[in-house]
Structure formats: structure tokens, C-alpha cells
N, C-alpha and C positions, 0 to 999 in steps of 0.2 A: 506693646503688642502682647506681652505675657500676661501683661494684666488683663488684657482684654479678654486670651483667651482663659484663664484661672474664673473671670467673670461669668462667659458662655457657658463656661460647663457646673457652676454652681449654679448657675440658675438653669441649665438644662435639669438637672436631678431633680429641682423641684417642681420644676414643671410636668417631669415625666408621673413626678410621685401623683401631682393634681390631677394629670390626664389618666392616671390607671395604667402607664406603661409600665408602669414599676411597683407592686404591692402584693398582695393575695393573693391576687388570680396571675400575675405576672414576678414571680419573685427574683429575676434576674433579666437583665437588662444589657444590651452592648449599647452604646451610644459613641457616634460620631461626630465629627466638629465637620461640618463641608467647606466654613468662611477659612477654617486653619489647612485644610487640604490644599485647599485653593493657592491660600497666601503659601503656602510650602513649597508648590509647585514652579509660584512665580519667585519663590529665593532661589532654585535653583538654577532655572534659566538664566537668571541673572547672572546669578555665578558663574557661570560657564560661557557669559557672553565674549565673543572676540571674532580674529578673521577664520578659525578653523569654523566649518559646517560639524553640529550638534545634532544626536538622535539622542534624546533622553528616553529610556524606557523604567517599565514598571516590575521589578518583580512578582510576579502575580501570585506568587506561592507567599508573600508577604500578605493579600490582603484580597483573597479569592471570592470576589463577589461582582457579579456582573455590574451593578449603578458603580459601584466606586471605578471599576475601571473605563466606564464611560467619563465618569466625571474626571480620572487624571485624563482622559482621551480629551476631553473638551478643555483641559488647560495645554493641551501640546505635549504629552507625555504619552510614548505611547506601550507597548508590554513584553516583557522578556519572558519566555516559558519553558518550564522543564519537563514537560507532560503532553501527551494529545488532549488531554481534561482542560488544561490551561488553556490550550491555544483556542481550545472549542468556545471555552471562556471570552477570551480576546473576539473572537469572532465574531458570538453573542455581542460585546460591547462595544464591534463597530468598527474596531481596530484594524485597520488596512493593512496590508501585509506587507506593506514597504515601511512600514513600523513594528514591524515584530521583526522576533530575531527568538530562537528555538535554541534553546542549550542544553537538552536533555544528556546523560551521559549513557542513554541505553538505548535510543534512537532504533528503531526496525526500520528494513529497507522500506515497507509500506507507509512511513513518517516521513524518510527522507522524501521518497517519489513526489508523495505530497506537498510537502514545503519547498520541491525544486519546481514543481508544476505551477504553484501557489503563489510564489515570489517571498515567501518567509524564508527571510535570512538562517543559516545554517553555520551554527561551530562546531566541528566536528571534534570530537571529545580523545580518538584514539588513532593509532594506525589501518586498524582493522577497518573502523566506520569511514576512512577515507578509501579504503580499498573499494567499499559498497558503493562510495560515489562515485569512485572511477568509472565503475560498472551503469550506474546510472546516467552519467555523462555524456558515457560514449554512446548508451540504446538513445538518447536524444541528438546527439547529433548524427546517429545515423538515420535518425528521421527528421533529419533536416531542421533541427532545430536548434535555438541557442544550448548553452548549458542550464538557462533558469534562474533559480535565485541564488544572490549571494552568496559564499561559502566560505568561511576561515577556519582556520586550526584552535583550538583552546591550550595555549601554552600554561605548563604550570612553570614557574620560573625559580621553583625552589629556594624562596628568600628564609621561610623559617615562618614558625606560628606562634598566633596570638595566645591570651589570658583562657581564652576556652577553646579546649583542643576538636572539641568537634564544629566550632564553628572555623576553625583555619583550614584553609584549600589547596595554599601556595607550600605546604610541607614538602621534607623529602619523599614521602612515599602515600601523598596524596591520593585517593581514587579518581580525581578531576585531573583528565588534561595530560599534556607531551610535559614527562620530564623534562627539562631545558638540558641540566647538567649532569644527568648521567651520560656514558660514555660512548660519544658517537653520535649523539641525538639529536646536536645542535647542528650540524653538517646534514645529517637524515634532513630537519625541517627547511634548510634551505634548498637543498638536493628536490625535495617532492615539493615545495612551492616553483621551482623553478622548470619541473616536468609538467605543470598543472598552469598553465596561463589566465586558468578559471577561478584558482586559491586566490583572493585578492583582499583577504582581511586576518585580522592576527586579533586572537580575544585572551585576557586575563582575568582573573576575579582571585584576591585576595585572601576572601575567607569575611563577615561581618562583625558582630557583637566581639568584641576583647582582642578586634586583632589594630594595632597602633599607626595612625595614618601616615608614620614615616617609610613602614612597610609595605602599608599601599602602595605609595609614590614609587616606594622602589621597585614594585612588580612591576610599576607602568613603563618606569624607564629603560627596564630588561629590555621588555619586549616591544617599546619603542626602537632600541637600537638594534633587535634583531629585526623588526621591518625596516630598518635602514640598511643593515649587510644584505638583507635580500634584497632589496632595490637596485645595491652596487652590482651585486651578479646581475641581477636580471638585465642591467643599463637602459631602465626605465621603472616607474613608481607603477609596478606589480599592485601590490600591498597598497591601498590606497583608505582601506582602516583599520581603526584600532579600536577595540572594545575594549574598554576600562574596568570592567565590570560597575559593581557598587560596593554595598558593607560600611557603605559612615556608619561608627557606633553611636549608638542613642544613649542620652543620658538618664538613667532612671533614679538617679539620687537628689533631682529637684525640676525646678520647671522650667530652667533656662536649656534651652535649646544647642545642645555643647559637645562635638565639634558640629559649626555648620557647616553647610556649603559651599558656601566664602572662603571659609577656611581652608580647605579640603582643595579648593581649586588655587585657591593663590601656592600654597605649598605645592603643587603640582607642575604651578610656572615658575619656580623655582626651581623645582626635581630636574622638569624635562620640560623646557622651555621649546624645545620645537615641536612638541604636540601642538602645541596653538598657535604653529607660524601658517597656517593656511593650507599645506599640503594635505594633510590628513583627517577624514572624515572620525568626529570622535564619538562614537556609541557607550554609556550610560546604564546602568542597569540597578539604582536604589532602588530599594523596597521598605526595610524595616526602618530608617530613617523620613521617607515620607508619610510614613500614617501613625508612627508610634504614638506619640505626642498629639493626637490630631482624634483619638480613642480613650473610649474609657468602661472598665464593665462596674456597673452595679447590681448591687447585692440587697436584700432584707436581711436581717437578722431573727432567725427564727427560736433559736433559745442561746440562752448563756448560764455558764457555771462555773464550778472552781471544783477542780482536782489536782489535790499534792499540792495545795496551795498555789496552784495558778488558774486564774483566769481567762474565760475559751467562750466564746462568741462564734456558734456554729452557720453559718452565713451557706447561701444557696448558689457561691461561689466559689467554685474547687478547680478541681484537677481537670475534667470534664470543659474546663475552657479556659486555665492555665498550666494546662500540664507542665511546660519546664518550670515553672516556679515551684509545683508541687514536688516535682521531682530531682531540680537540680536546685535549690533556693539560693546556694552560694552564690551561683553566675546567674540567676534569673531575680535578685531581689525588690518589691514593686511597690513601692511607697502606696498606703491606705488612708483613704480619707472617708470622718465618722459625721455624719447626719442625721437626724430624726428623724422620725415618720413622715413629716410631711417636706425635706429635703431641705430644711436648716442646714448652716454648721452646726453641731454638735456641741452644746455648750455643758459640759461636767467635767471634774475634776479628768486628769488622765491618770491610767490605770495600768501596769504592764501586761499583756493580756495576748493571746494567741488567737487569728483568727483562721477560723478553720471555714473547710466548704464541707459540701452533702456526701462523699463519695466514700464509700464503706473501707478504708484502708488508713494505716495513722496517719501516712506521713502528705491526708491531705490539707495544708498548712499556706492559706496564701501569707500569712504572717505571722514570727514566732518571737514573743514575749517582745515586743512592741508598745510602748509608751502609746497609747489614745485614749480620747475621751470616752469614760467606761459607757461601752454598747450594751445597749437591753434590747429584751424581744420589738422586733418590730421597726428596730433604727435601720439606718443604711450602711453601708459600707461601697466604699468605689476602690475600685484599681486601676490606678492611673496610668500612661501609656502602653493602654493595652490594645492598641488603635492596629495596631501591624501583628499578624497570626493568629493572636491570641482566640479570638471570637471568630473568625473566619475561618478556621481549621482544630474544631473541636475534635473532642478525644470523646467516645462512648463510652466512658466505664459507667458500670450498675446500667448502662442502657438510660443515663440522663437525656432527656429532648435536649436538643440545638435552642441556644434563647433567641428572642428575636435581637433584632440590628434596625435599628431607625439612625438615622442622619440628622442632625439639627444646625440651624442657625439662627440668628436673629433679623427678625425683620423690621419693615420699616417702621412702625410702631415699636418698635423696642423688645417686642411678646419673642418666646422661645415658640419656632415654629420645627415640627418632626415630618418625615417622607422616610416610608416603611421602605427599608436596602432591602430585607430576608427575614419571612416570618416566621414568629414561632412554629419548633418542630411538636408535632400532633403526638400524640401517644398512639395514633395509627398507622403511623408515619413509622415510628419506632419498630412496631411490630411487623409492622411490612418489610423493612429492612433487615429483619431476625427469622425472616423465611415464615410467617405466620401463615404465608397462602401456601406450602410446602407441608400444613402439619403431617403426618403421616408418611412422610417420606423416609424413616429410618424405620419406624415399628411394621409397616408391610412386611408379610414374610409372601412374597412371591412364589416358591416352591408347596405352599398350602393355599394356594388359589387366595392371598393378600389375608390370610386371619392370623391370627397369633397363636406362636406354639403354646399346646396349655403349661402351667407353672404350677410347680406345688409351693408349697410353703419354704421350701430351700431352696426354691428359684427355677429356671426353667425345668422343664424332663427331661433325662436324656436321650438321644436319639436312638 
């Protein structure tokens, strides 16, 4: 299966290079695998197959484009959201609301009202945002109604963080979620689930990228067993699920797929063997593990030189749609692959060589001093699992357009076939979004009937 898809995507570059998605008029490129999304989709399910009832959802903030979350929507996957933009998203892609589930950590009462009205599952993040539900609960059932959608607590279980600190959630002094073990806290959550006969889910999320699946496991099992002490007060299963979150880290030092799913779930029934005896509904929330590997951007090479004796292949691929690699390379680093013009491998000598993208600041660097086959004007360059954020949540610097995103697979003739996800962004696009229908908005002097005050050569007059 690796080979298959290592195959797809070689031969997608060179078909994108034939078709003109990729060259002069196109110098950067996202490209998608849909056949690896697919198959992704269904390793997961698998994984997780047993007698517990499964909601698999999608991080959306992983891979914010309406076709793709239709397309996890059409494999049974459906979207976790931390935004009203997202859910609008989800919405857009079709996503039923008894598939979504809302974890925003800033939530306004007009988000809550909606997703209790809406049937979008709700984790409330703090003390405070359960106060607003109270308040919410009760104006509906005094209009005679149920409570609405869904609602659980977002526990942080304070196990301790991963290899990169801002990607761990489960710390002591996290932004995300009910301390567990500060003091008094864990009596508070059973106390207000057991005031609340509407509280009927318990949500954790780990943290993603560098934090260790044995740490996972141990969130789940926390607060697997704090829905078990609730159920014992309550003397009846209250708490009827658990949200797992996501965060499988993806492997970016080769093409094997490492940890998977499999993996991640068998260690799980081992952790906490009674999430999968059938009582408990279990909710899912991967994002950058489903589409990383499943992505890729390409690049032209528009010049190449040597400074201080190193070698620098300036490429149309930067910060602008890798920002953390440009910015944090340690935790972010993204294996390059070198192709010719017309989307070969790359056949010359290798060469140790930096490659850089377009964006006016040094440290824009998708790789630095990197053994590859030495790049000249006009070859390609790709970055490999860059399927999940990277290209779906560009960064503006210098005011770079958005590239475009096509999807590919292979059809039944064997040919790379493309279906445009999000088209390139316009340079009027740009300017529309930099207030260009606003010009004059700051230089009006309103007090002189909108003219300008006169200026001498030292600058305004004074008054």
C-alpha cells in the first residue's frame, strides 16, 4: 500500500507538470491523494471496530476545505469544530449535526443557543461556559422543551506533555478544560454532573504531534474512570460517552505510516479495556493523522545559488503555506522530494543545499543543508505530508495568494485524473482582502469637508 501510494503521487507531479497545474503560470501546487484518504478512513474504522457504538470525527481545523470534508463525510467520518467558521464548514459539507460535536474553548452564549437548538454536540470547556448552559437549559425547558443537544465537560486530566509544548493540552496549567487534580475539582465535576441529569458525556484530547500514545491512553483512562465514579453516585450510567479526542502523531521521517490506528486502539484495549465492553458510546476526533500523508505541496524552482559556500534553491514554497516548518524546523521537519521540469525523479548528483520559499524574511527555510539531487531553475520540489494544515490554513505574509488544491486519483485506465478542492487565490482577491474597496479610508480628514490638510516639505502644517 506504500508503494502504491509513493507511486500516485510521482506520477501525480508529473501529470500536474503536463496539465499546466504546476509551472509558470502555476508555481506552487497542493495536491491530494482522495484513493489514500479513502483507504485512511477505512483503517480507522477498522481499528476501532467492536461491541462499543463509534462516532469518528474529523478535525476540521486539520484540513478546512469543504470537498474534503464531504469526502471524510462520505467515508462515515464525520467533524469536530472549534469555530462557528468550522461548523459553517461542516454544514457546507453536509455534515449532520448528530455528527458534529463543537469544542470551541470561547464558546458565546449565541454558539451555545445554536448548537443546543441544532443538535450539535457540545463540550463545555470551563465552569463559567457550564453556568451559560445552565441558563440556557432552563429558558428551554421552560418553554417546554427538551434540553437539546448533547453536552459533556472537557476534562484535562493533567497527565503531563509531549515533545512539543505547544502542541500538549493535558498539562498542569493547560488553557483547555477542568483541571482534574487540582484541589477540589474532581468532587466539583462529579457534584455538577450529578445536579445536571442533561451532563451525559465526558471529553479529553491529549494534546497531538510529540505527545506519546502511552499518555494518550492514560488520559482516556482517567477519565474513563471518572465516568465510572459518576455513574456509581449517580446509580445509573449518567455519562453514557466518552470523547477520546485525537492527536495520533504522524510520522514525517519516512513513508510508513507509524503509529497507526491499530496500534493506538489495541494499546487502548489494553489501557482501559472497558471503553470497548459495549456501555459506552466512544467519540474520535483525528485530524492531522488522517490527511497528513494523504498531501503533498509542490514547488518550481525559480533560481538557485551559492552563498558562504552553501547552496540555496529559492523555491515558491515557504512560510506562506508552511509556516511551522519555517518557523519552528526542529518540531516541524518535512522530508523534500527533487524532480525536473517535466515531474521525473530527479536524476544528478546530491548536493547539501538549502531550500528556501519566496517570503521576504531569512528564516524562510522549508529545508536546511539537505543532501538532494542538485536543483536548477525550473525543477520541482515537493513536500511531503503536508496533506493536514499546511495548505488549507495559509499564512499571508508579503500578501502571497492562496495556491490552488486539486485532489487526484488514479483511474481506471491507469491515467492521473485531478478535481479542483479550492482555486487559486486572484491577486484581486488579495487586494480585496487588504481593504482595497476602503482606499481612502484613513487619509479623509473629515473636519476639512474629506481634503487633506496642506503639508510643507517638513510634513504636515501646524494647526
Amino acid at each position: 500500500m506504500v508503494l502504491d501510494a509513493v507511486a500516485r503521487r510521482q506520477d501525480a507531479i508529473a501529470a500536474a507538470t503536463r496539465e499546466g497545474l504546476l509551472g509558470p503560470e502555476a508555481p506552487v501546487v497542493a495536491l491530494l491523494d482522495v484513493q489514500g484518504i479513502r483507504e485512511t478512513a477505512r483503517q480507522l474504522h477498522t481499528a476501532f471496530t467492536g461491541p462499543s457504538p463509534v462516532l469518528h470525527t474529523f478535525a476540521v481545523k486539520a484540513g478546512a476545505l469543504v470537498p474534503v470534508l464531504e469526502l471524510l463525510a462520505d467515508e462515515g467520518v464525520g467533524c469536530e469544530v472549534a469555530s462557528p467558521g468550522e461548523l459553517a464548514l461542516a454544514r457546507a459539507a453536509g455534515v449532520p449535526a448528530s455528527r458534529t460535536v463543537f469544542d470551541s474553548p470561547a464558546k458565546t452564549v449565541a454558539e451555545l443557543r445554536d448548537a443546543l437548538e441544532t443538535g450539535v454536540a457540545v463540550n463545555a470547556d470551563n465552569a463559567q461556559e457550564l453556568a451559560r448552559l445552565d441558563a440556557l437549559v432552563a429558558a428551554r425547558t421552560a418553554a417546554g422543551q427538551d434540553p437539546g443537544a448533547p453536552v459533556g465537560l472537557r476534562i484535562n486530566p493533567q497527565v503531563g506533555t509531549g515533545s512539543i509544548g505547544a502542541m500538549s493540552t493535558a498539562t498542569a496549567t493547560s488553557k483547555f478544560g477542568i483541571g482534574l487534580r487540582d484541589e477540589g475539582v474532581e468532587q466539583w465535576i462529579v457534584d455538577s454532573c450529578l445536579a445536571r441529569p442533561w451532563l451525559t458525556r465526558l471529553h479529553t484530547h491529549t494534546g497531538s504531534q510529540g505527545v506519546p500514545l502511552e499518555l494518550m491512553a492514560e488520559s482516556v483512562r482517567v477519565v474513563f474512570e471518572l465516568a465510572e465514579q459518576i455513574n456509581r453516585a449517580a446509580g445509573r450510567q449518567q455519562i453514557d460517552t466518552l470523547d477520546i479526542g485525537g492527536g495520533l502523531p504522524v510520522n514525517f521521517a519516512g513513508d510508513e505510516t507509524e503509529p497507526s490506528f491499530d496500534t493506538y486502539a489495541q494499546l487502548l484495549r489494553r489501557t482501559v479495556p472497558g471503553l470497548f465492553d459495549g456501555r459506552y458510546t466512544v467519540v474520535t476526533e483525528f485530524g492531522r493523522s488522517l490527511l497528513a500523508k494523504q498531501g503533498f505541496i509542490a514547488a518550481s524552482v525559480e533560481y538557485t545559488k551559492s552563498s558562504g559556500g552553501r547552496r540555496i534553491a529559492v523555491t515558491h514554497a515557504g512560510a506562506h503555506v508552511a509556516t511551522r516548518t519555517a518557523f519552528a524546523p526542529e518540531s516541524w521537519p518535512l522530508r523534500v522530494g527533487a524532480f525536473d521540469a517535466k515531474g521525473a525523479p530527479k536524476d544528478a548528483p546530491e548536493v547539501v543545499q538549502d531550500v528556501a520559499g519566496p517570503c521576504c524574511f531569512a528564516g524562510d527555510l522549508m529545508a536546511r543543508e539537505r543532501a538532494l539531487p542538485e536543483l536548477s531553475p525550473g525543477d520541482v520540489v515537493a513536500l511531503w505530508d503536508t496533506g493536514a494544515y499546511y495548505f488549507s490554513t495559509p499564512f499571508q505574509y508579503n500578501s502571497l495568494p492562496r495556491p490552488a488544491v486539486h485532489g487526484f486519483w488514479r483511474a481506471a485506465d491507469g491515467r492521473i485524473r485531478f478535481s479542483l478542492v479550492r482555486p487559486a487565490q486572484q491577486l484581486e482577491e488579495v487586494l480585496a482582502d487588504s481593504g482595497a474597496a476602503q482606499r481612502g479610508a484613513l487619509t479623509a480628514d473629515t473636519s476639512t469637508g474629506g481634503q487633506h490638510p496642506p503639508t510643507t516639505a517638513a510634513g504636515p502644517s501646524p494647526a
